[in-house]
C-alpha positions as CSV (number, residue, x, y, z in Angstrom):
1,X,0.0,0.0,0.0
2,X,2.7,2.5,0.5
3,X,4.2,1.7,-2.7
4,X,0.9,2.1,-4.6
5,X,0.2,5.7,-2.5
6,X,3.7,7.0,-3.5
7,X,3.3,6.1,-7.0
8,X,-0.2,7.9,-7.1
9,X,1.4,11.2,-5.3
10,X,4.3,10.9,-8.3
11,X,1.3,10.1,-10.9
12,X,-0.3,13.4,-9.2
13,X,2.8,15.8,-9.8
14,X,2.7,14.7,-13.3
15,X,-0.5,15.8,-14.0
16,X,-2.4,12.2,-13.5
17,X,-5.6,11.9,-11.7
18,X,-5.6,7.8,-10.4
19,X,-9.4,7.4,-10.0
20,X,-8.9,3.8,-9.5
21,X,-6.3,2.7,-6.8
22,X,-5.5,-0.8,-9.0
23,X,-5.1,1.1,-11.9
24,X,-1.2,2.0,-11.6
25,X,-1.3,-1.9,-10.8
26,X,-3.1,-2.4,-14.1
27,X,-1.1,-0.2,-15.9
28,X,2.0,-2.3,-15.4
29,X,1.0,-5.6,-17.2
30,X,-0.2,-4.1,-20.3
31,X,1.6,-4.5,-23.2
32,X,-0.8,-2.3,-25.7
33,X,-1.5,1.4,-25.5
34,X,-4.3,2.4,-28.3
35,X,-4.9,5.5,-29.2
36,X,-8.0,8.2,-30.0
37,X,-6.5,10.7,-32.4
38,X,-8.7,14.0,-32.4
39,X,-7.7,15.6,-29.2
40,X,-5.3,12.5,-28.0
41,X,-2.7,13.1,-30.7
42,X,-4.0,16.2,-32.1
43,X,-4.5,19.4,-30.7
44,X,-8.1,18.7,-30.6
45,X,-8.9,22.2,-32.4
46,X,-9.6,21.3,-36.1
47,X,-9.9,23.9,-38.5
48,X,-12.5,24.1,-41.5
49,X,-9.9,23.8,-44.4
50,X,-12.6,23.4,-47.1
51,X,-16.7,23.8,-47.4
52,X,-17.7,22.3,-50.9
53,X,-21.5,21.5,-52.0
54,X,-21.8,19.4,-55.0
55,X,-25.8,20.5,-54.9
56,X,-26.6,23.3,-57.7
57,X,-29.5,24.5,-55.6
58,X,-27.7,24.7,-52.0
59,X,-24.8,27.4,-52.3
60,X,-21.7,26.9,-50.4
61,X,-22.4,29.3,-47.7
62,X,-26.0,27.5,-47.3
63,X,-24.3,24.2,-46.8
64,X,-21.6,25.7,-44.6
65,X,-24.4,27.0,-42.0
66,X,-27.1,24.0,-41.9
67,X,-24.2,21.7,-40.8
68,X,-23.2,24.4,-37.8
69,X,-26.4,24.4,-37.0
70,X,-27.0,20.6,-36.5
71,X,-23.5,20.7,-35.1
72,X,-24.7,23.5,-32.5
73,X,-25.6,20.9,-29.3
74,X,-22.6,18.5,-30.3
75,X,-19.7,17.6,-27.9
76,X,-17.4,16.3,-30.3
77,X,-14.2,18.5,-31.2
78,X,-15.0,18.2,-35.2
79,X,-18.8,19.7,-34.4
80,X,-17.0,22.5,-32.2
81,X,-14.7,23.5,-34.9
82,X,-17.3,24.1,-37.4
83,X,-19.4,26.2,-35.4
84,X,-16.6,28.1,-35.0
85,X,-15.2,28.2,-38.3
86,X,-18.8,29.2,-39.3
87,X,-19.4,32.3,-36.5
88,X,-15.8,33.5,-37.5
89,X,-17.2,34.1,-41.2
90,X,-20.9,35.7,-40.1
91,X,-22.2,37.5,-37.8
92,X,-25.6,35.9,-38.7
93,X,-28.0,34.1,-36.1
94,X,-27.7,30.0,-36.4
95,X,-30.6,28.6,-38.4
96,X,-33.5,27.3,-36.6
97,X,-32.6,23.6,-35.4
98,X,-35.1,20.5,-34.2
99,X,-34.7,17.3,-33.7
100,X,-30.9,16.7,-32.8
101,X,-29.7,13.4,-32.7
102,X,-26.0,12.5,-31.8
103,X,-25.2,9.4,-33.2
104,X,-21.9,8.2,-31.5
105,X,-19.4,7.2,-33.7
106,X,-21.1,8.3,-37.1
107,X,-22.0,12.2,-36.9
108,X,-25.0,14.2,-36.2
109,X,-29.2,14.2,-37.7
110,X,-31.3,17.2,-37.2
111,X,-33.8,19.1,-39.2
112,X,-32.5,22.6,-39.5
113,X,-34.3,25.5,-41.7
114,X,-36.9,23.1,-42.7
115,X,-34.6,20.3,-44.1
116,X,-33.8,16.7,-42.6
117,X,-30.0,17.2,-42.9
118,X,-27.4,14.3,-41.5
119,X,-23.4,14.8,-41.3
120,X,-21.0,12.6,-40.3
121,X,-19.1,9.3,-42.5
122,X,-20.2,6.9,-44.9
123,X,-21.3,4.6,-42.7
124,X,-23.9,7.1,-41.1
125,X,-25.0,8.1,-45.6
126,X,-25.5,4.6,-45.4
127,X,-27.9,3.9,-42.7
128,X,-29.6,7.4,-44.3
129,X,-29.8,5.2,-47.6
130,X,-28.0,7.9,-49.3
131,X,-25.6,7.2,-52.3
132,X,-22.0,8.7,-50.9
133,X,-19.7,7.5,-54.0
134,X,-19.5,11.0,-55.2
135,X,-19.0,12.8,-52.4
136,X,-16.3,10.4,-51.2
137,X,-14.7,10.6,-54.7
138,X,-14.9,14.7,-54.5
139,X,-13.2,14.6,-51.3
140,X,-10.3,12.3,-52.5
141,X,-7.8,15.1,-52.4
142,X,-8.8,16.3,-49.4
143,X,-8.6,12.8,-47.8
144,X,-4.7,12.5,-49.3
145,X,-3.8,15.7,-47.3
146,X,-5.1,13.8,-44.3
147,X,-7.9,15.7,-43.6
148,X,-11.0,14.7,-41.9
149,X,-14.2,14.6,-43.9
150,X,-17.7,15.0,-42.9
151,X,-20.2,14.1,-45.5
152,X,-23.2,16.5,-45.3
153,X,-26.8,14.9,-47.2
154,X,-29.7,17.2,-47.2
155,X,-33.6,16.1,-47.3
156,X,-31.5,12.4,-48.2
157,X,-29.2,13.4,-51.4
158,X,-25.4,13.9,-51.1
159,X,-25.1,17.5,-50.8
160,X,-21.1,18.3,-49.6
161,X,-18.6,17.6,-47.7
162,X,-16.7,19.6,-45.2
163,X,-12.8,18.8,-44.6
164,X,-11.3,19.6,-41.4
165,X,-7.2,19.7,-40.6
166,X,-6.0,19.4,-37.0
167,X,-2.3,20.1,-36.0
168,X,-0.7,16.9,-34.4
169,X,0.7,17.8,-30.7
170,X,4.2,19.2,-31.0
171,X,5.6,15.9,-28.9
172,X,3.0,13.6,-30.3
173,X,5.7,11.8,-32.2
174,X,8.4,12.0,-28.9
175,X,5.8,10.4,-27.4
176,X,5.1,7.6,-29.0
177,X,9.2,6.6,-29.8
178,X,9.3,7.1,-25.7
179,X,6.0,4.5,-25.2
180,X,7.7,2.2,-27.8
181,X,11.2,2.7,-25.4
182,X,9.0,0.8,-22.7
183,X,8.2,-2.0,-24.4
184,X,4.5,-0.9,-24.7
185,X,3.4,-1.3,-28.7
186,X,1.9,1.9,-29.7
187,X,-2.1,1.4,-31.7
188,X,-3.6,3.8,-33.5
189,X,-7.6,3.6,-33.5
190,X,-9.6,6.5,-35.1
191,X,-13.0,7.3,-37.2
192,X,-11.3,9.1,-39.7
193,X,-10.6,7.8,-43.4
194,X,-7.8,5.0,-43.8
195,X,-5.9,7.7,-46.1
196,X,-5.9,10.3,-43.4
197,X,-5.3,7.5,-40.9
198,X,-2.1,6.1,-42.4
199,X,-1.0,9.6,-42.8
200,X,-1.3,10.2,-39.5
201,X,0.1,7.1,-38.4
202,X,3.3,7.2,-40.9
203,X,4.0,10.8,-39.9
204,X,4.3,9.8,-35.7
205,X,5.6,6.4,-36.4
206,X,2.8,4.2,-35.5
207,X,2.5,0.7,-37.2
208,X,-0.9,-0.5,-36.5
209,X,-3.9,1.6,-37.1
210,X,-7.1,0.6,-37.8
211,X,-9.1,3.5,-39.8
212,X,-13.1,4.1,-40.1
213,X,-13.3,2.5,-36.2
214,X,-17.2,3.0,-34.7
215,X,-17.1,3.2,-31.2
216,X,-18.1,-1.2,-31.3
217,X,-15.4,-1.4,-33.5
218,X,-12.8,-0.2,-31.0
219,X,-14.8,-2.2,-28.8
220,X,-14.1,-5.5,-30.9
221,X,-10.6,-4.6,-31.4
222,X,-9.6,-4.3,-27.7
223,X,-11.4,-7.2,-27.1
224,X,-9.8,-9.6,-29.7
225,X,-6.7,-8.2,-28.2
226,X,-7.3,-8.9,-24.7
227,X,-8.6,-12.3,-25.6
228,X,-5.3,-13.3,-27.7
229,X,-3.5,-12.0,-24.4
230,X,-2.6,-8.5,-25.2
231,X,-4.1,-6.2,-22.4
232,X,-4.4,-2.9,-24.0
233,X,-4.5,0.6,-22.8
234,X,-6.9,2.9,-23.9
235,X,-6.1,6.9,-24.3
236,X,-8.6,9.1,-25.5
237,X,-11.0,11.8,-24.9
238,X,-14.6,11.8,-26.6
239,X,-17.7,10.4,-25.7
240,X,-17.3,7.8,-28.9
241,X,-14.4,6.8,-26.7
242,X,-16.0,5.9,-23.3
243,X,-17.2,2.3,-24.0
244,X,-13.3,1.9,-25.2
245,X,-12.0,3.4,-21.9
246,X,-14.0,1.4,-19.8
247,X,-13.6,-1.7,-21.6
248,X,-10.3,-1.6,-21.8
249,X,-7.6,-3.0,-19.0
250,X,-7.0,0.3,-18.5
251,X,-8.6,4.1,-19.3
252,X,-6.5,7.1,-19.7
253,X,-8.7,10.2,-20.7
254,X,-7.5,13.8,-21.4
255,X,-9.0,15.7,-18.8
256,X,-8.7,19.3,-20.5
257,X,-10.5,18.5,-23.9
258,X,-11.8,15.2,-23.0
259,X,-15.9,15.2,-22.0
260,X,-17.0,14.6,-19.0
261,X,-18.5,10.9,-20.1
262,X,-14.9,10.1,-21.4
263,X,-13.5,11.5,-18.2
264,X,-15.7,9.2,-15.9
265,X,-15.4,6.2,-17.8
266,X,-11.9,6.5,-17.6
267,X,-9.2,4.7,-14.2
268,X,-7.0,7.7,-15.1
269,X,-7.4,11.4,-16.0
270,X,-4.3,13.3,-17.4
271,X,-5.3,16.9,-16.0
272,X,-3.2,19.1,-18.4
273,X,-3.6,17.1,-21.8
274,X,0.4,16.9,-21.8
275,X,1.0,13.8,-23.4
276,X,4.4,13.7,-23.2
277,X,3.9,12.4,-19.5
278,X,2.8,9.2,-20.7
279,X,5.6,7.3,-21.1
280,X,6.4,8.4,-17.3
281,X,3.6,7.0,-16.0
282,X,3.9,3.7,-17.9
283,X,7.4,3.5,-16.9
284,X,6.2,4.3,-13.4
285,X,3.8,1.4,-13.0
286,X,6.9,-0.8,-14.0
287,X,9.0,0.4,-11.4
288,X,6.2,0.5,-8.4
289,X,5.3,-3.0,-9.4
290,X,9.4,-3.8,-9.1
291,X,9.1,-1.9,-5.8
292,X,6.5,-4.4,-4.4
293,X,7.7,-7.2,-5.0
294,X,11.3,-6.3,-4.1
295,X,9.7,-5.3,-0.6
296,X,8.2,-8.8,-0.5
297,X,11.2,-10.6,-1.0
298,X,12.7,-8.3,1.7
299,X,10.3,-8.6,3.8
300,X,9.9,-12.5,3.5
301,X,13.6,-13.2,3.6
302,X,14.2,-11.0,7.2
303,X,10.9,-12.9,9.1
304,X,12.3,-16.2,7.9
305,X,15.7,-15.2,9.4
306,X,14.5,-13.9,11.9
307,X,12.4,-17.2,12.7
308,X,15.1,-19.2,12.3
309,X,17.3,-17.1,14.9
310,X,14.1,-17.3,17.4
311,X,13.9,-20.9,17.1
312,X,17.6,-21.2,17.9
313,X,17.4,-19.1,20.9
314,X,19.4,-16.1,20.0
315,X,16.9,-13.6,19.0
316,X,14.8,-12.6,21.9
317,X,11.3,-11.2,21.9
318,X,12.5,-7.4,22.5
319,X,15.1,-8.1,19.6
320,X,12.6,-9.2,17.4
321,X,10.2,-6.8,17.6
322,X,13.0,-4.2,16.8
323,X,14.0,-6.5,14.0
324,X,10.2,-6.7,12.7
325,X,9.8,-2.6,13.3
326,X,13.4,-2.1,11.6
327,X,12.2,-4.3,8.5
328,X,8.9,-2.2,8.3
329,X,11.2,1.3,8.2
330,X,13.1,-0.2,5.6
331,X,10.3,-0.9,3.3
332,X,8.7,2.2,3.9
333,X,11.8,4.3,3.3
334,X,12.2,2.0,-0.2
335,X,8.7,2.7,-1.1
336,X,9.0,6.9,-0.8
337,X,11.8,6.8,-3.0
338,X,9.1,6.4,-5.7
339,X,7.4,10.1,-4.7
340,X,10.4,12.0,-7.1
341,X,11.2,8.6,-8.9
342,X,11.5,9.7,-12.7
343,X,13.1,7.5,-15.3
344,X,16.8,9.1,-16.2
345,X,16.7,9.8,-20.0
């Protein structure tokens, strides 16, 4: 226990909120650490690179506002960043919205200015029944750049698409070499397109990815992983990444753009989104759990001598107990060391 609490106050200076007192324990065996991209690798504050409507009766600037106003009430960062990128080219009101539906994992449905509009990815057109080849084909060059896409249909035709850029973190790639340094295989897991995926992935050095994931596809993922005796680590921040972070051996949220869900779901929350502290914290698991057992061992070996020398007569009762308090300081001093512990570079 007073391994575990140092390691938790270290955690703590680092920016690491251990909601779960197993989880550093957790954290130790895994040999997996997946990640979200929007807002785990990336900034989390995409930009409206392009607005393009491939309908001759909705103009661009139409298009542009009916999808911020069905992205008004959403929580995810690419909804955010195209309300914004909207209200920083008008001063206009939003369109009248009903009907909002997040769908988790696939975008957003509402009825805004009188028209049933969806916006999200191909797999959300096809559950609308609407024919996405030529929007997906329009936004090829967008999807090369490695962009994200959001297909916009209006009253059930393919109406445009919206491509959004996000900056990777500064140390995103650090990062992940230091995570690899561990022994811990980085994963990349995200919704967006497998071209933007694999240029994300190639540009921080990350060998697997999996592209076009639905929250039950990360869900599948971590559990075929788990089951073939991988146990995985999931960091991300949305709510399309709670059921991931709890299923998951163990949940690492970002606690500064992260929602709440995500947050709760989550064993750990990383406080200041500074992902360069995760490869401490993975290296720190490692050494608490080295602590432990080192204490047992310690611990075991002195009570078995200590036995021995009772049985024989020359340790007396007053002797052992200092003995027996003596080995308690000694473990207790070992385990503190891990407070400032930090892995020399």
């Amino acid at each position: 226990p007073t391994a575990i609490m140092a390691a938790i106050g270290n955690a703590t200076r680092h920016s690491f909120l251990v909601r779960e007192g197993d989880a550093l324990e957790r954290l130790a065996s895994v040999s997996q650490v997946t990640f979200d991209k929007t807002g785990t690798l990336t900034l989390g504050t995409p930009q409206v690179k392009l607005v393009e409507s491939l309908l001759p009766d909705v103009s661009r600037d139409a298009l542009y506002a009916w999808t911020a106003g069905a992205e008004l009430r959403s929580e995810h960062p690419l909804g955010r960043a195209v309300v914004q990128g909207w209200r920083a080219e008008t001063v206009a009101a939003p369109p009248e919205t009903a009907d909002f539906q997040m769908l988790p994992g696939r975008g957003v449905s509402a009825t805004v200015a009188g028209h049933h509009l969806v916006a999200g990815n191909r797999e959300l057109l096809t559950e609308e029944h609407v024919p996405w080849e030529s929007l997906s084909q329009a936004a090829v060059p967008a999807l090369e750049q490695g962009c994200t896409v959001i297909y916009v249909a209006v009253d059930g035709r393919p109406a445009g698409f919206l491509a959004l850029a996000d900056t990777l973190r500064p140390d995103a790639a650090g990062t992940i070499r230091d995570v690899r340094a561990t022994g811990v295989t980085p994963v990349l897991l995200t919704g967006d397109h497998e071209r933007a995926a694999r240029h994300i992935a190639g540009e921080l050095g990350i060998g697997t990815f999996q592209a076009e994931c639905l929250p039950e596809d990360k869900l599948t993922w971590i559990d075929r992983s788990q089951q073939s005796g991988h146990l995985v680590c999931m960091v991300g921040d949305g709510i399309n990444d709670a059921p991931a972070l709890k299923r998951a051996h163990v949940g690492i949220a970002m606690g500064g753009v992260g929602s709440d869900i995500a947050v709760d779901a989550a064993d750990i929350a990383l406080v200041n989104d500074d992902i360069r502290e995760l490869p401490h914290l993975l290296a720190l698991s490692k050494r608490m759990m080295r602590t432990i057992k080192s204490n047992l061992a310690f611990s075991m070996t002195l009570n078995f001598i200590a036995i021995a020398l009772a049985i024989t007569g020359i340790l007396n009762p007053v002797v052992g107990a200092l003995v027996h308090n003596a080995g308690s300081v000694l473990v207790i001093v070992n385990s503190s060391l891990l407070l400032k512990w930090r892995k020399r570079p």
